[in-house]
C-alpha positions as a Markdown table, in Angstrom:
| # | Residue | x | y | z |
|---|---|---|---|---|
| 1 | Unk | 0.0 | 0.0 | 0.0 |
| 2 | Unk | 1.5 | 3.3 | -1.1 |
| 3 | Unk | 1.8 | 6.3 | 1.3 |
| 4 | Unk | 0.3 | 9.7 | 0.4 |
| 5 | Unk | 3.7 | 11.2 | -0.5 |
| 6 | Unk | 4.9 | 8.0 | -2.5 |
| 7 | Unk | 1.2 | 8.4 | -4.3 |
| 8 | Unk | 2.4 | 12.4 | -5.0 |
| 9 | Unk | 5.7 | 11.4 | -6.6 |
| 10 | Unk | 3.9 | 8.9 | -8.9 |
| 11 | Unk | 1.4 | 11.3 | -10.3 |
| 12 | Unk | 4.2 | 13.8 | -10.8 |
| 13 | Unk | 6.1 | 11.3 | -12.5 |
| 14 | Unk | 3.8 | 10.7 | -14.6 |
| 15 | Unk | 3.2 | 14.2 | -15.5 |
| 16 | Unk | 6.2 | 14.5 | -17.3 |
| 17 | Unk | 7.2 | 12.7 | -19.9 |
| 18 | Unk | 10.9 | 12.9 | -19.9 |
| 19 | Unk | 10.7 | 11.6 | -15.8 |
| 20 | Unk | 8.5 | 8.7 | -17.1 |
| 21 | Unk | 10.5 | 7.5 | -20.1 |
| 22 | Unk | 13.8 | 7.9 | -17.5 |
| 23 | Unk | 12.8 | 6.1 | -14.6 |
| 24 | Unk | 11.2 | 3.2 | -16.6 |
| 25 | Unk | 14.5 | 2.5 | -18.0 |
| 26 | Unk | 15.7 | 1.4 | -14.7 |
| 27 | Unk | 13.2 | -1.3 | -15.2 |
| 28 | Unk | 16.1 | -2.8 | -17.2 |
| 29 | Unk | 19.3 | -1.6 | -15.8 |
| 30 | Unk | 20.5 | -1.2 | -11.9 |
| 31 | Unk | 22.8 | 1.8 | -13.1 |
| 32 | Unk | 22.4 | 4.1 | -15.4 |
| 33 | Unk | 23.9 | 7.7 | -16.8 |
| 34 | Unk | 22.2 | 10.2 | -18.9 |
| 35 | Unk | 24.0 | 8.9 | -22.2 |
| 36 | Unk | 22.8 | 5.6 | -21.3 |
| 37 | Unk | 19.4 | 7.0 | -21.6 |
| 38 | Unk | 20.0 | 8.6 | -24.3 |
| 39 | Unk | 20.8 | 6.2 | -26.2 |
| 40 | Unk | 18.0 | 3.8 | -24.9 |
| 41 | Unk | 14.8 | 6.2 | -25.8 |
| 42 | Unk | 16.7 | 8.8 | -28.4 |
| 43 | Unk | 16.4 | 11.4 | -26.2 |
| 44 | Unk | 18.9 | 14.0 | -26.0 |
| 45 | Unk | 21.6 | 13.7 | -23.1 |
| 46 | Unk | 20.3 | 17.0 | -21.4 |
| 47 | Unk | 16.3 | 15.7 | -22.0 |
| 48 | Unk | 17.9 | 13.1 | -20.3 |
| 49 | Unk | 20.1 | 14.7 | -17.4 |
| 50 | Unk | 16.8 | 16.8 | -16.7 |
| 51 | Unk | 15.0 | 14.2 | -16.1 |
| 52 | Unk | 17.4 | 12.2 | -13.2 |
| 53 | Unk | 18.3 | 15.6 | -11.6 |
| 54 | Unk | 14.5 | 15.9 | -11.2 |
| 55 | Unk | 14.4 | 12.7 | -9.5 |
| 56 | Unk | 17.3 | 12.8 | -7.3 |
| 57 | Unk | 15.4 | 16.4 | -5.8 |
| 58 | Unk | 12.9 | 13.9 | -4.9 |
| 59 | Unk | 15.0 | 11.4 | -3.7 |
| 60 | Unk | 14.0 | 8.6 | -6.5 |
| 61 | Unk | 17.7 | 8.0 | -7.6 |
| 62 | Unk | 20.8 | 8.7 | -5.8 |
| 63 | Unk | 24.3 | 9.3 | -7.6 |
| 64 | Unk | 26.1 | 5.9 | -7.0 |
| 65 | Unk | 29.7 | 8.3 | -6.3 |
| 66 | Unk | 28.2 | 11.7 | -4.5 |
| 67 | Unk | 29.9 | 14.9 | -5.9 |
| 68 | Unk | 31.0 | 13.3 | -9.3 |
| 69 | Unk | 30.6 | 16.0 | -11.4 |
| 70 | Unk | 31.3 | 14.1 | -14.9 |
| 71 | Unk | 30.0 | 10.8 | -16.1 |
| 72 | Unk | 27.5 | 10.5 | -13.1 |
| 73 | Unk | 25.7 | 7.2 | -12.8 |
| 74 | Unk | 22.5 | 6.6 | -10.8 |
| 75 | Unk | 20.8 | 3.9 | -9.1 |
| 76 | Unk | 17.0 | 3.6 | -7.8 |
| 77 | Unk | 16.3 | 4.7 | -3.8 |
| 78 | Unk | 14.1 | 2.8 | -2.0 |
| 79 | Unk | 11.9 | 5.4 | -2.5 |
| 80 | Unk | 12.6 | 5.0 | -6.0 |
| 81 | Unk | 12.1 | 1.8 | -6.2 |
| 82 | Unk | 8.4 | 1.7 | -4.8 |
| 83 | Unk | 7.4 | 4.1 | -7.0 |
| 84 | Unk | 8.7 | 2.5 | -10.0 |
| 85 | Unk | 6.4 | -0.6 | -9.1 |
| 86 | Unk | 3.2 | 1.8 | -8.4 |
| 87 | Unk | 3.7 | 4.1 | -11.6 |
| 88 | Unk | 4.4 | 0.3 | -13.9 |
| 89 | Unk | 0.9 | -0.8 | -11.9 |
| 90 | Unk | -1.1 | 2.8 | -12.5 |
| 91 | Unk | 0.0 | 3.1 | -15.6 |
| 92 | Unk | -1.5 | -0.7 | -16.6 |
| 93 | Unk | -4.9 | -0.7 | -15.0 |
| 94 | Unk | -6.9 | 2.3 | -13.8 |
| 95 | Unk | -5.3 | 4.8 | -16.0 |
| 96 | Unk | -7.2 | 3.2 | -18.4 |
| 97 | Unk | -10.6 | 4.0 | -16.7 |
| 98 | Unk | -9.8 | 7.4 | -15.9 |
| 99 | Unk | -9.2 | 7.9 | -19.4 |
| 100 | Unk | -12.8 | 6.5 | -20.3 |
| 101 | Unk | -14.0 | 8.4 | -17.9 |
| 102 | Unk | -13.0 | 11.9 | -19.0 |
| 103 | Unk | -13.1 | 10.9 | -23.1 |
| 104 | Unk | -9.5 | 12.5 | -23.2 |
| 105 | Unk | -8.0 | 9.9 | -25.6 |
| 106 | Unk | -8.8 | 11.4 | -29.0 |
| 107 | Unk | -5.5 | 12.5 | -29.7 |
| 108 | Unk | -2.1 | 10.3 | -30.6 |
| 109 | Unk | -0.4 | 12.2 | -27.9 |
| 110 | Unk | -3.2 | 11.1 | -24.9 |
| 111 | Unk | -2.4 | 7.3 | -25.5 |
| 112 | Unk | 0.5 | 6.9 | -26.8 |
| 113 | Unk | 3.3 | 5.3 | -24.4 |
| 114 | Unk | 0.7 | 4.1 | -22.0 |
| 115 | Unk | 2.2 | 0.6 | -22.8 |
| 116 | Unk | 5.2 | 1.3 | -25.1 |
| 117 | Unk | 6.9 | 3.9 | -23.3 |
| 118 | Unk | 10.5 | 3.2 | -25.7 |
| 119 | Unk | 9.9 | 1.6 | -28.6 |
| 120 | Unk | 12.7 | -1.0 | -30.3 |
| 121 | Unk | 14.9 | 0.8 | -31.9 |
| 122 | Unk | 17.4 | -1.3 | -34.9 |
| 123 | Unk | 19.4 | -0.5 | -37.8 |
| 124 | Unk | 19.1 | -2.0 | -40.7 |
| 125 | Unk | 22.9 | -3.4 | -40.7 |
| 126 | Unk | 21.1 | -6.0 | -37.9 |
| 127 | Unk | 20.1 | -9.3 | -38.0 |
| 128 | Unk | 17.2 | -10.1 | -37.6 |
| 129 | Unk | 17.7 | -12.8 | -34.4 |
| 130 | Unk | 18.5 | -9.6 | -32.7 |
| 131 | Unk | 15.0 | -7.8 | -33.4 |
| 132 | Unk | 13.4 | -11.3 | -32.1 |
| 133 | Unk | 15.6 | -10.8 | -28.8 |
| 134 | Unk | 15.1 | -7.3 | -27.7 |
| 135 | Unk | 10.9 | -7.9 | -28.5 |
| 136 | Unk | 11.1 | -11.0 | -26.2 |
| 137 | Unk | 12.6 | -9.4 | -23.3 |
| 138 | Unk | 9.6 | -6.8 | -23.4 |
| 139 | Unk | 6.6 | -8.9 | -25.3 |
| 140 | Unk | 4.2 | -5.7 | -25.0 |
| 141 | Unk | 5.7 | -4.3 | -28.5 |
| 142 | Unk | 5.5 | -6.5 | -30.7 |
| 143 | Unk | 7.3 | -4.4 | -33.5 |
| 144 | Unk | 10.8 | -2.6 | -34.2 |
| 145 | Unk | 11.6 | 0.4 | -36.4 |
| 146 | Unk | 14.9 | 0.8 | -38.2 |
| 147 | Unk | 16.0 | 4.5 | -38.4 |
| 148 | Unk | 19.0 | 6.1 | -39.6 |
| 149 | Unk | 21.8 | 8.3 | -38.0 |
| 150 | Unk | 19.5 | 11.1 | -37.2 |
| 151 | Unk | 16.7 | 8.8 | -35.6 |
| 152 | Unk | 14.4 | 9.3 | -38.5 |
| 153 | Unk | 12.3 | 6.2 | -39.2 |
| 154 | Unk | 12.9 | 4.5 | -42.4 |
| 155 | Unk | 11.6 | 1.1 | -42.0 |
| 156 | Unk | 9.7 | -1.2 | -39.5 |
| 157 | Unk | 9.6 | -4.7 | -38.9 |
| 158 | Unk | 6.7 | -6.2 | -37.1 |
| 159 | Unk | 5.7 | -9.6 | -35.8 |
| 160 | Unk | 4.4 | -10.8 | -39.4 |
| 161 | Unk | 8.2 | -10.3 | -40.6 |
| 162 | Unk | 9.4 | -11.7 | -37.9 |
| 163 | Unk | 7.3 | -15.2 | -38.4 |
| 164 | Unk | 8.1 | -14.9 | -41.7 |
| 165 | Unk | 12.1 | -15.3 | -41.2 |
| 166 | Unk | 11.3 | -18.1 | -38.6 |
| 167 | Unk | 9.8 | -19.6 | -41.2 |
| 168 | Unk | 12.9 | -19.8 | -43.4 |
| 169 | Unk | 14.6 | -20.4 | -40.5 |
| 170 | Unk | 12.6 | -23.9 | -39.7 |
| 171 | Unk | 12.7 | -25.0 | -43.3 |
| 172 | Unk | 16.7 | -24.5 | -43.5 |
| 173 | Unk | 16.6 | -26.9 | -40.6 |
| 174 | Unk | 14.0 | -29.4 | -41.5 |
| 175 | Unk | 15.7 | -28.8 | -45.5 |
| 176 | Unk | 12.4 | -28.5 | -47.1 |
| 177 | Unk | 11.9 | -25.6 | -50.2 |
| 178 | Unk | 11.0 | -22.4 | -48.3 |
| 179 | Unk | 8.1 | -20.5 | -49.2 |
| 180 | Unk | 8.1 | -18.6 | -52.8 |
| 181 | Unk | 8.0 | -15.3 | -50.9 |
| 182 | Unk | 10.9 | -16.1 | -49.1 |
| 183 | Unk | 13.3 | -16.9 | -51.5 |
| 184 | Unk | 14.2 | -13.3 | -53.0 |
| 185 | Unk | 14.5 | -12.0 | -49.6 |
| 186 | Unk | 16.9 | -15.1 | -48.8 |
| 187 | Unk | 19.1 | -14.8 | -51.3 |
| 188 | Unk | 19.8 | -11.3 | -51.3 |
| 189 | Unk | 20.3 | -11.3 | -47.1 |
| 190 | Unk | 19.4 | -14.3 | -44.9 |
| 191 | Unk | 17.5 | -13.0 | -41.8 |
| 192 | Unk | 18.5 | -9.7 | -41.9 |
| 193 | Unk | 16.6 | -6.4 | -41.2 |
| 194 | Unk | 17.5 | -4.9 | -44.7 |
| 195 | Unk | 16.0 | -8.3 | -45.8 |
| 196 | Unk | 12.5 | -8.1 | -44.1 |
| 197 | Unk | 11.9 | -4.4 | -43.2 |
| 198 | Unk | 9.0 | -2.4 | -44.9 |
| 199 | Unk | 8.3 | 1.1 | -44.9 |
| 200 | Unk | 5.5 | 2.1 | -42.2 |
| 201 | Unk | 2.7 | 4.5 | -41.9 |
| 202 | Unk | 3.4 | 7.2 | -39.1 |
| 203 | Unk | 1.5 | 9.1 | -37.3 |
| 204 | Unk | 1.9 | 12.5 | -35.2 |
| 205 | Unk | 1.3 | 13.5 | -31.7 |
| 206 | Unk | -2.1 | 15.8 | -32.6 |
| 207 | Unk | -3.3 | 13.2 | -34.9 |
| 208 | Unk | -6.7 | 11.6 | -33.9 |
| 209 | Unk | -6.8 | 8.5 | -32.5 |
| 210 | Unk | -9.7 | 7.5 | -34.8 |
| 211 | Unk | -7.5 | 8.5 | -37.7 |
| 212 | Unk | -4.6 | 6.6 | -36.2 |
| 213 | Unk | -7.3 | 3.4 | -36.0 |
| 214 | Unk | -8.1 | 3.9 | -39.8 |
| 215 | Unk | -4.7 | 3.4 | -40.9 |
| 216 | Unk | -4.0 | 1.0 | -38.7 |
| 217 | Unk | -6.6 | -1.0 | -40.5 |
| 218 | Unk | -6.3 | 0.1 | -43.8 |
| 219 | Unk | -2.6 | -0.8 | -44.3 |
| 220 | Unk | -2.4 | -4.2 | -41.6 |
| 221 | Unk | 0.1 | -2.5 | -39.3 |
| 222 | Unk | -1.2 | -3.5 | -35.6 |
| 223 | Unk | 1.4 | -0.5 | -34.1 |
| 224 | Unk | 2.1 | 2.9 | -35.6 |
| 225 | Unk | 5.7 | 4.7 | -35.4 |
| 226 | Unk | 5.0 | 8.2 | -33.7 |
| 227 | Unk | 6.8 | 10.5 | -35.1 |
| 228 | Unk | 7.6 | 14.6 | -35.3 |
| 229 | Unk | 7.6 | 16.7 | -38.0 |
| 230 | Unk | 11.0 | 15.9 | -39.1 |
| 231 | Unk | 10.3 | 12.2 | -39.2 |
| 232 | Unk | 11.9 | 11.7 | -36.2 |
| 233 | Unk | 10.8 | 8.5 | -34.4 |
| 234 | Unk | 9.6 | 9.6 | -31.1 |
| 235 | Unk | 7.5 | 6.7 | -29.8 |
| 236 | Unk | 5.1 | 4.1 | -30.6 |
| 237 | Unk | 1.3 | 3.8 | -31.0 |
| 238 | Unk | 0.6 | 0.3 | -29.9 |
| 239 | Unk | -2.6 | -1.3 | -30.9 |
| 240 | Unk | -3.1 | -3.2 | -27.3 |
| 241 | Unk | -3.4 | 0.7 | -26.1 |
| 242 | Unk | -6.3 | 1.6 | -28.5 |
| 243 | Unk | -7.7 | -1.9 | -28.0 |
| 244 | Unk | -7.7 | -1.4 | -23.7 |
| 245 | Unk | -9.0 | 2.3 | -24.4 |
| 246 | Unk | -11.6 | 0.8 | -26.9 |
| 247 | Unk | -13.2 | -1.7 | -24.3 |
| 248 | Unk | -13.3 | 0.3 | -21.7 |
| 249 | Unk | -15.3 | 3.1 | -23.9 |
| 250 | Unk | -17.4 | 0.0 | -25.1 |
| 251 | Unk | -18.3 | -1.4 | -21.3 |
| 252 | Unk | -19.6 | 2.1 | -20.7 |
| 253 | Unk | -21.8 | 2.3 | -23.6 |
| 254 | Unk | -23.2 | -1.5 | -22.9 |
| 255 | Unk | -24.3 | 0.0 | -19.5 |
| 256 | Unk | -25.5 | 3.2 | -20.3 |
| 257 | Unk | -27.9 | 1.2 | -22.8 |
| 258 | Unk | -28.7 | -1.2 | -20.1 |
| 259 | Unk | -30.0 | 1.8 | -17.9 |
| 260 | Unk | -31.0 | 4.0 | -20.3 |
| 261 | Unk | -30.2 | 7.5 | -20.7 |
């Protein structure tokens, strides 16, 4: 059971984005640095260095060497820690309701990173064993996106590709002719992200979220890169987030019609 203050710290947590995308990645890590952020979510280093000075104010990390002025590293308080668990659990269940309740998910921005909070972020130099591996150790996203030097998204590979190169894989192993489809991709690079990678549909921050649905349907992507205006990838729309959002706003109507208006 949380106290009231570790209650307060959650909610202003949440608040921000930078503080939420920051502390989450000590899901992950026991120690971490602003450039180890960084290079986590694609956030700048002083989005980054913000964000943990904010939480060592409030006592939710502590430097690991006090005083270090230069290459500091961090590490969750207890504090810290408890907070972490209570902003993973609000952030999976009753945020959800509340939203419902106030009808404040029509934009990209309201429900975006409610589940996804860094998306999987590859090059297309990787293979594609690797993609598999970082979407296992967090099953929620089931999708990567390949950008270039400056972040900007210029392919994605979701779980259909990733099936797909299983698939090849199995019938190298149980030496039967892969699929048709298969074979082009094969030949030119085995498993590799260049190999299987398509180029997505994006969406923006002040996009709808019924518009976001549409194109979600129309071109069979089940999660959307987020991205700014410079193409940037900035986060993902995941579909499990419209899909929770989407029940909840259908329980509601079920009982307004069973009580009438």
């Amino acid at each position: 059971m949380a106290d009231a203050t570790t209650k307060g710290i959650v909610r202003w947590v949440i608040q921000s984005d930078r503080r939420l995308v920051s502390l989450r990645c000590f899901k992950h890590a026991q120690f971490l640095g602003a450039s180890d952020i960084s290079r986590s979510t694609g956030r700048s280093i002083q989005n980054s260095s913000t964000a943990l000075s904010e939480l060592e104010r409030k006592k939710v990390v502590e430097l690991l060497e006090p005083g270090r002025r230069t290459w500091k590293k961090y590490c969750l308080t207890g504090t810290g820690k408890a907070v972490l668990e209570f902003v993973e659990r609000e952030l999976s269940t009753g945020m959800f309701e509340r939203l419902a309740d106030e009808f404040s998910f029509r934009y990209v921005r309201d429900a975006f990173r409610l589940i996804v909070t860094e998306p999987i972020i590859v090059t297309r130099g990787m293979g594609l064993r690797d993609v598999v591996d970082k979407v296992l150790e967090d099953p929620r996203t089931r999708s990567a996106y390949v950008v270039d030097s400056k972040h900007r998204v210029i392919g994605m590979i979701a779980l259909k590709e990733m099936l797909e190169a299983i698939e090849g894989s199995l019938s190298l192993f149980e030496n039967v002719r892969p699929p048709a489809r298969l074979r082009q991709r094969r030949k030119v690079m085995p498993f590799s992200v260049e190999a299987h990678m398509f180029k997505p549909v994006t969406v923006m921050e002040d996009d709808r979220i019924i518009d976001a649905l549409e194109k979600m349907i129309e071109h069979g992507q089940e999660d959307l890169p987020v991205v700014d205006e410079n193409g940037v990838l900035i986060g993902e729309l995941n579909g499990f987030e419209i899909l929770l959002l989407g029940s909840e706003v259908m329980r509601r109507q079920e009982r307004r019609m069973e009580t009438g208006p």
